[in-house]
C-alpha positions in Angstrom: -247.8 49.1 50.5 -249.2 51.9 52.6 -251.0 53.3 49.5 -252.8 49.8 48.2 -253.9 49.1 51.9 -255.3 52.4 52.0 -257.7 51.9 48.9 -258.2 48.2 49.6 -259.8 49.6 53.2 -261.7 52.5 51.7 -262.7 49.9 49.0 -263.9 48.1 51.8 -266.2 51.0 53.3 -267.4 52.0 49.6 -268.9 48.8 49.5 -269.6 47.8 52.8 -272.7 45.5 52.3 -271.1 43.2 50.0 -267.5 43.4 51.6 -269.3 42.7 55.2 -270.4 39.2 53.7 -267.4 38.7 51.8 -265.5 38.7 55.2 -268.2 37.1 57.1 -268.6 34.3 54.7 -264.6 33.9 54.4 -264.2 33.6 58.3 -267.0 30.7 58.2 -265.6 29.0 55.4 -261.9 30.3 55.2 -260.5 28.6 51.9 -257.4 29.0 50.0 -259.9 30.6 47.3 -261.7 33.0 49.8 -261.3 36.4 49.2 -259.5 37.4 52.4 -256.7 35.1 51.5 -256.8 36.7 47.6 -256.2 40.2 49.1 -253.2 38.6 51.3 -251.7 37.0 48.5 -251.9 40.7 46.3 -250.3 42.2 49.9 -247.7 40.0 49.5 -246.4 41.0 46.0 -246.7 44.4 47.3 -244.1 43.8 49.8 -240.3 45.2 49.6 -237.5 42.5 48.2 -235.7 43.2 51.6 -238.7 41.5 53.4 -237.6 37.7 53.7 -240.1 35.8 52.1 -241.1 33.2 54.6 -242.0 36.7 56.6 -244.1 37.8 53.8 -247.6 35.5 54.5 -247.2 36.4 58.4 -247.3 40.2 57.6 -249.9 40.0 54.4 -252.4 38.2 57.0 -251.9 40.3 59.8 -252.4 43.8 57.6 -255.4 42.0 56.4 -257.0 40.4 59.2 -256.4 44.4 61.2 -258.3 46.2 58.2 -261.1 43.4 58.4 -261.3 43.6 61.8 -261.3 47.4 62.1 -264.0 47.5 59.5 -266.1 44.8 61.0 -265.8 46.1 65.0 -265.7 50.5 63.7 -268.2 51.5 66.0 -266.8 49.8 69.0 -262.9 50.4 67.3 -263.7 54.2 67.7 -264.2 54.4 71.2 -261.0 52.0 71.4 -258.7 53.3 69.3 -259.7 56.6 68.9 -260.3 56.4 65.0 -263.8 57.2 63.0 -263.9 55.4 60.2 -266.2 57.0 58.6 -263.7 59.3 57.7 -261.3 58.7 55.2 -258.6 60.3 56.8 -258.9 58.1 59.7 -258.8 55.0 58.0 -255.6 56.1 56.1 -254.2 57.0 59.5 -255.2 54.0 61.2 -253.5 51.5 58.2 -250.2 54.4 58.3 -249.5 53.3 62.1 -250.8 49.5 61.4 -248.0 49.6 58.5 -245.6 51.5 60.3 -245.7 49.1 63.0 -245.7 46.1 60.9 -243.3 46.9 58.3 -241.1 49.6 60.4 -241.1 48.4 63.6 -243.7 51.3 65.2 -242.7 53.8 67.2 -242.2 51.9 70.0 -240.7 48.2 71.1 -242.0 45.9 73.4 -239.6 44.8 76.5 -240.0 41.4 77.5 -238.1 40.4 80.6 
C-alpha cells in the first residue's frame, strides 16, 4: 500500500497542472466516475485481506483525500507539517506516517475521556 501511494503522490507532482484540475474539477463535481474516487477504488484493492471490507472505502478516501490535500495546500502544508514536497523524500515520508497511522494505528493513540 505504502509503495502505490508513494508513486500515485509523486505521480501527482510530475504532473501537477493537469492533476491540480483533475482534483479541482472532481471536488466541484465529485461523481462516482471522477478520478479521485478511481484512485480510491484502486487503494482499495491494494488493501490487506485482514482489513474488514466495510473498513476498506473509509481508509481508501481518507489516504486519498490527505495526498490531495497535501498536494493542493504544499506551500502552506510545509510550514504546518514540516514536510517540502518538493522533495521526493518528503512526500514518501509524509504518505509512510499517513499509512502508518491509518493502517497501523500511528505511533501514538488518542485518549478520549
Amino acid at each position: 500500500m505504502t509503495a502505490w501511494a508513494i508513486y500515485v503522490f509523486n505521480f501527482l507532482f510530475d504532473h501537477a497542472a493537469i492533476s491540480r484540475i483533475s482534483i479541482l474539477g472532481d471536488l466541484q463535481n465529485y461523481l462516482e466516475s471522477s478520478n479521485s474516487v478511481y484512485t480510491q477504488k484502486g487503494f482499495r484493492k491494494a488493501l490487506e485481506k485482514d482489513i474488514p471490507n466495510e473498513d476498506k472505502p473509509l481508509l481508501s478516501f481518507i489516504l486519498t483525500a490527505s495526498m490531495q490535500v497535501a498536494f493542493l495546500g504544499k506551500d502552506t502544508a510545509k510550514g504546518l507539517l514540516g514536510y517540502d514536497f518538493t522533495k521526493q523524500e518528503d512526500r514518501a515520508a509524509y504518505i509512510e506516517t499517513v499509512v502508518d497511522i491509518l493502517f497501523d494505528g500511528g505511533k501514538w493513540r488518542c485518549n478520549y475521556e
